[in-house]
C-alpha positions as CSV (number, residue, x, y, z in Angstrom):
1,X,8.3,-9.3,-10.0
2,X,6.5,-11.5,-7.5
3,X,2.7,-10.8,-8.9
4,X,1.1,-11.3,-5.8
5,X,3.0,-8.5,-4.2
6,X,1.7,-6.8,-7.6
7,X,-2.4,-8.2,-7.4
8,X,-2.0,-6.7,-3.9
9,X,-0.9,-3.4,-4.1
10,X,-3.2,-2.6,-7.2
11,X,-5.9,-3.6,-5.0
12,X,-5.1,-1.7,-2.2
13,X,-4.8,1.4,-4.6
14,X,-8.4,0.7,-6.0
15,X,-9.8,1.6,-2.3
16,X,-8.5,5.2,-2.7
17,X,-10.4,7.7,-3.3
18,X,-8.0,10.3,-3.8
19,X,-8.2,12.2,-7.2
20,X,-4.5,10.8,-7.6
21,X,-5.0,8.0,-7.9
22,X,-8.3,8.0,-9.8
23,X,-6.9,9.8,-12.4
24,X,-3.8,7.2,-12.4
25,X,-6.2,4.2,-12.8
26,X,-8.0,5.6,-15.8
27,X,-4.1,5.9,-17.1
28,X,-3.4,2.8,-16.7
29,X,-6.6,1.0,-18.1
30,X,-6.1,3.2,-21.0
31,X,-2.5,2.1,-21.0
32,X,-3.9,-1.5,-21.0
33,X,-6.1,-1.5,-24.0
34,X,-3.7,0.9,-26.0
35,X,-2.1,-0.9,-28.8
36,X,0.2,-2.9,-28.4
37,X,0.1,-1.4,-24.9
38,X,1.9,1.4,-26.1
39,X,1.2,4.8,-25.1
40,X,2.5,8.3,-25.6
41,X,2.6,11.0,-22.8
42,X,0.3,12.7,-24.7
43,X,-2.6,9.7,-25.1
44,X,-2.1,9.5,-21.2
45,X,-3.0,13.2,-20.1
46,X,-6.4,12.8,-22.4
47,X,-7.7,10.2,-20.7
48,X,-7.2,11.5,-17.2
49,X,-8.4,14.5,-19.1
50,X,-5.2,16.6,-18.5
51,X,-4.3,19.3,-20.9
52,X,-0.4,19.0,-20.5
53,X,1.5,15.5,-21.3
54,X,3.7,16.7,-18.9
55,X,1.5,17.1,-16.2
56,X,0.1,13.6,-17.2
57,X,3.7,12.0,-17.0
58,X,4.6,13.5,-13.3
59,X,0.4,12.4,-12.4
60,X,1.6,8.7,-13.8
61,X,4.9,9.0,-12.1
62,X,3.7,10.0,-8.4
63,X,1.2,7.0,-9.0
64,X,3.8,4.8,-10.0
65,X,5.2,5.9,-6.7
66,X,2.7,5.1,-4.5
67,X,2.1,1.8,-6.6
68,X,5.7,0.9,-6.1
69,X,5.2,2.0,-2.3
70,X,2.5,-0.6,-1.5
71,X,4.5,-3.1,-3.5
72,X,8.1,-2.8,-2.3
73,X,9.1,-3.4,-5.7
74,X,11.6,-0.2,-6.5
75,X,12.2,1.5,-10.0
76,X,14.8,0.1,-12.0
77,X,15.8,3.3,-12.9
78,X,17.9,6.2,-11.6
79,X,18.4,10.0,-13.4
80,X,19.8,12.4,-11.4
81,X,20.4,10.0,-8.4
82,X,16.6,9.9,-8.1
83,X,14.4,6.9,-9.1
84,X,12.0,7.5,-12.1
85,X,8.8,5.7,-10.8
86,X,6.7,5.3,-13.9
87,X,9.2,2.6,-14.8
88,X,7.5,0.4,-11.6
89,X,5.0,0.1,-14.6
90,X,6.3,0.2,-17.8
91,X,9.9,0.5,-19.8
92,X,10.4,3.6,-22.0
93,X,10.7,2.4,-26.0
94,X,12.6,4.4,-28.8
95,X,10.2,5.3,-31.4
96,X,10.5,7.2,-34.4
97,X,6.7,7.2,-35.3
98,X,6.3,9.9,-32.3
99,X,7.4,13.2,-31.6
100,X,9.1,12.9,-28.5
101,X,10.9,10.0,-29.3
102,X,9.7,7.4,-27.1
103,X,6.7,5.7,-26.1
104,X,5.7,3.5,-22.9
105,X,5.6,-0.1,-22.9
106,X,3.2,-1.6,-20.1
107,X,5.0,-4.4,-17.9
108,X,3.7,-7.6,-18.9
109,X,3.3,-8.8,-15.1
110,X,1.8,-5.7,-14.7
111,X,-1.1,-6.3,-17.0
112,X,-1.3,-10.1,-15.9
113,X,-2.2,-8.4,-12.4
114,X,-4.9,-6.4,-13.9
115,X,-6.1,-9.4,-15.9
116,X,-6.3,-11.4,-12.5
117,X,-8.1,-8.7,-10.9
118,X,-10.7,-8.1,-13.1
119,X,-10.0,-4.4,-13.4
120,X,-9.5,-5.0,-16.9
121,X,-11.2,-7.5,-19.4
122,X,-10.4,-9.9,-22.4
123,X,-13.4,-9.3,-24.5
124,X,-11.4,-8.3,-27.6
125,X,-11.0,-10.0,-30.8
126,X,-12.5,-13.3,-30.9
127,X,-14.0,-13.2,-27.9
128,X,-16.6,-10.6,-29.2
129,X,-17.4,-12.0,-32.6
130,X,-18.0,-15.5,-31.0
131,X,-20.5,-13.3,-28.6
132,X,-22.2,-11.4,-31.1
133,X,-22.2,-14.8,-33.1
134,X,-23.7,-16.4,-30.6
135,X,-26.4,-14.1,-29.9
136,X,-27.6,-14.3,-33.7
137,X,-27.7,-17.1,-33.2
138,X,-29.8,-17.6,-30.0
139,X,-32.3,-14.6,-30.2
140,X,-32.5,-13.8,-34.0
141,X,-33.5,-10.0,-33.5
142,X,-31.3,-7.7,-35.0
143,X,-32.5,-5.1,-32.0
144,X,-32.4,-7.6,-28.9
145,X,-28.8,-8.5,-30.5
146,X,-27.7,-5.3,-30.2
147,X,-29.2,-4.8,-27.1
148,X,-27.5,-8.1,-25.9
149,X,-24.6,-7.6,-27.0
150,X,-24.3,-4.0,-25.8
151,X,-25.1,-5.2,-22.4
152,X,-22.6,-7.8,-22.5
153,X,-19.5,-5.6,-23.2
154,X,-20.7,-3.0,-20.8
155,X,-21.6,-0.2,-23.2
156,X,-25.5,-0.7,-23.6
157,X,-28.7,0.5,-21.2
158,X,-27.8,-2.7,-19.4
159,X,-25.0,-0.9,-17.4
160,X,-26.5,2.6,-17.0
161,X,-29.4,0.9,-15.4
162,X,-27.2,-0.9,-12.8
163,X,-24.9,2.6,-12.1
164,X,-28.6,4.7,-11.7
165,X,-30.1,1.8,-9.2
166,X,-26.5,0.9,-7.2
167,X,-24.8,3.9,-7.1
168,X,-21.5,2.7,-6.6
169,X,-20.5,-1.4,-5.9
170,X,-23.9,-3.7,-4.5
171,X,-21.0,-4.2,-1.7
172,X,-18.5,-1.6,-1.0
173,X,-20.0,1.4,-2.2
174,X,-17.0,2.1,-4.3
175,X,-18.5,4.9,-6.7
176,X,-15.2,5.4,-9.4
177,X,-17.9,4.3,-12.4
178,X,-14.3,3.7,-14.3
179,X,-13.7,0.4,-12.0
180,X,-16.8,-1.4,-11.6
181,X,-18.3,-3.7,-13.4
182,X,-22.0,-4.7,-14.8
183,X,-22.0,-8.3,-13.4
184,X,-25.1,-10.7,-14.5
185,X,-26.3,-12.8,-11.7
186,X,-27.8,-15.4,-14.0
187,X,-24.9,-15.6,-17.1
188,X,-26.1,-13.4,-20.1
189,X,-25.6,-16.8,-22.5
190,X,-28.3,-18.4,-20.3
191,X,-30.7,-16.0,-20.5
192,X,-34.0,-14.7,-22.5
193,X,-33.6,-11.6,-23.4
194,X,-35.9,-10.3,-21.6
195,X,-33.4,-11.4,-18.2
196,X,-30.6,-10.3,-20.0
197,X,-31.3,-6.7,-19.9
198,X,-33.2,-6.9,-16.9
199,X,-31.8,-4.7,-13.9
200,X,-32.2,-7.0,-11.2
201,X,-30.5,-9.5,-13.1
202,X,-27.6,-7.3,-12.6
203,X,-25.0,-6.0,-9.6
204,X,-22.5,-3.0,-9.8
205,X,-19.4,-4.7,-8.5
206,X,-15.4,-3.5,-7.9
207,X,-13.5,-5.5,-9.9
208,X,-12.0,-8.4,-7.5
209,X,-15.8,-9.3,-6.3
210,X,-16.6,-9.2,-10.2
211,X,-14.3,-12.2,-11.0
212,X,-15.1,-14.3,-7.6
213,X,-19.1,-13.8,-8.3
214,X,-18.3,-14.6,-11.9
215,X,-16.4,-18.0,-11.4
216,X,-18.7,-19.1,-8.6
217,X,-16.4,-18.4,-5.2
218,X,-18.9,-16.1,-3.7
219,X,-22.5,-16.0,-4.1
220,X,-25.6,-14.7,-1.7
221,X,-28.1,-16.0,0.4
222,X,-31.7,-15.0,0.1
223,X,-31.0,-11.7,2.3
224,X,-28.6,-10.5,0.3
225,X,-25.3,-12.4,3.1
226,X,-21.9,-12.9,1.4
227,X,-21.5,-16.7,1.1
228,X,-17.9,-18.1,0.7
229,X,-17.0,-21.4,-1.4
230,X,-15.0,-23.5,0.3
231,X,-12.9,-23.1,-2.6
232,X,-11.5,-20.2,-1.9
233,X,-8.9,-20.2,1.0
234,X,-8.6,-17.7,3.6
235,X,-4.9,-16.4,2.3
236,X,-7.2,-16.2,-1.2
237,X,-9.7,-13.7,1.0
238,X,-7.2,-11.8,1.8
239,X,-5.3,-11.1,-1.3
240,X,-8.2,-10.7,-2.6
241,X,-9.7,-8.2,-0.5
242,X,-12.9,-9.9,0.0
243,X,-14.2,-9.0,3.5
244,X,-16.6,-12.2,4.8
245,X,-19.2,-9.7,6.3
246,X,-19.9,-8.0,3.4
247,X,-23.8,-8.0,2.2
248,X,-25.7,-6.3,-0.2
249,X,-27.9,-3.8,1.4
250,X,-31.6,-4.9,2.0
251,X,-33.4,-2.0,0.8
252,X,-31.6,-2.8,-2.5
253,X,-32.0,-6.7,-2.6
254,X,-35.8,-7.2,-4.0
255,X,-36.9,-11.0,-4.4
256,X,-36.6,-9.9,-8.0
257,X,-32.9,-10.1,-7.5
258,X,-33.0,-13.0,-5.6
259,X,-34.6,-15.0,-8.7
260,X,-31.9,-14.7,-10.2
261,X,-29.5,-15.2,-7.3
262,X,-31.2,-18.6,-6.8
263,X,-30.4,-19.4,-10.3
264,X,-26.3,-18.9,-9.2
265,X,-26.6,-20.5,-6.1
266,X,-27.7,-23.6,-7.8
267,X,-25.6,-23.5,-10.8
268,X,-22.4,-21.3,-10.5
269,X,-21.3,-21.2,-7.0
270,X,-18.9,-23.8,-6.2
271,X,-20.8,-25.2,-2.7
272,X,-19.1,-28.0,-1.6
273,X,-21.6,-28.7,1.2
């Protein structure tokens, strides 16, 4: 599978707003961070919240569809004379441990792509014991540490306070809570604690402007304009998504925010000027 044909067409799909496809994203997350990246019919209907697996597997399946659609890359499997699309994400293993027989197996490229994205994250395993270590070891306080470390994996006040101010992405206005991301501006690991959990240290982001604010390819001015690093081609823009105009709203951007902001324009956006 060529993955950018794959990075594209999962972002493409993120921009719909159809229940559809919603409820296929939350599938495939949960697909993502299933053991193993195994998953029964039956674990995929709960967490689109659908009370029938089979429902769940023709809901995957017509996503699949559309996925494979935008992709041009074709199910490698026929019954009946008819493709089966769900295997545009995943191959069907035998398993004895389940009642049906079978489980599905995620596609590797396919949860490279989400990786790339940003639509999912690596913060399992040793990443979050070298966090949780780390902020024991910076702030001490068993209740900022849990505070911190809630914040930084998404689950704490941290997040809630960035989906109640935002409403949906700083940029896009993308409101599927279930794909955007609590970004620091200034990096969590630099922080007091105090900035840490501070809400305008923080944007609501879609996943793909997540990873580029993150690494430094995009940043913003003092009025809240987009700025580009030179290090990031125009072919990368448009895999990517990124539209150059986009700005976050000034009735949102406070000089609070742009404290913080001045902190990664200095030191995490690659500006080759």
């Amino acid at each position: 599978m060529d993955k950018a044909r794959l990075k594209v067409a999962l972002q493409e799909l993120s921009c719909d707003s159809s229940l559809e496809v919603k409820n296929g994203f939350k599938m495939l997350i949960k697909h993502y961070y299933s053991e193993g990246q195994l998953i029964t019919a039956a674990n995929l209907s709960k967490a689109a919240g659908y009370d029938s697996y089979e429902v769940a597997n023709k809901q995957y399946g017509s996503f699949a569809r559309k996925f494979s659609e935008k992709s041009g890359i074709k199910s490698p499997v026929l019954r009946d004379a008819k493709p089966v699309w769900t295997f545009a994400l995943c191959d069907e293993i035998q398993s004895k441990q389940h009642q049906t027989g079978y489980v599905w197996k995620l596609r590797s490229e396919i949860a490279e792509a989400l990786q790339e994205l940003g639509i999912v994250k690596v913060t399992t395993g040793s990443d979050v014991i070298a966090d949780i270590r780390e902020a024991e070891t910076k702030f001490g306080s068993e209740k900022y540490c849990t505070s911190i470390i809630q914040a930084r994996i998404g689950q704490g006040r941290f997040r809630a306070s960035l989906i109640n101010y935002w409403e949906g992405c700083a940029l896009t206005g993308c409101s599927e809570e279930g794909l955007l991301v609590a970004s620091h501006i200034k990096p969590w690991n630099q922080c007091s604690p105090q900035e840490a959990l501070s809400m305008t240290n923080g944007l609501l982001l879609i996943p793909n402007l997540d990873k580029a604010f993150d690494k430094g390819f995009i940043s913003f001015n003092s009025n809240g304009g987009m700025l580009i690093s030179k290090n990031l081609s125009d072919i990368d823009l448009q895999l990517l998504g990124i539209d150059q105009g986009l700005s976050i709203p000034r009735e949102k951007y406070t000089s609070e925010h742009d404290e913080f902001m001045s902190f990664h324009r200095n030191n995490i956006f690659q500006n080759n000027s």
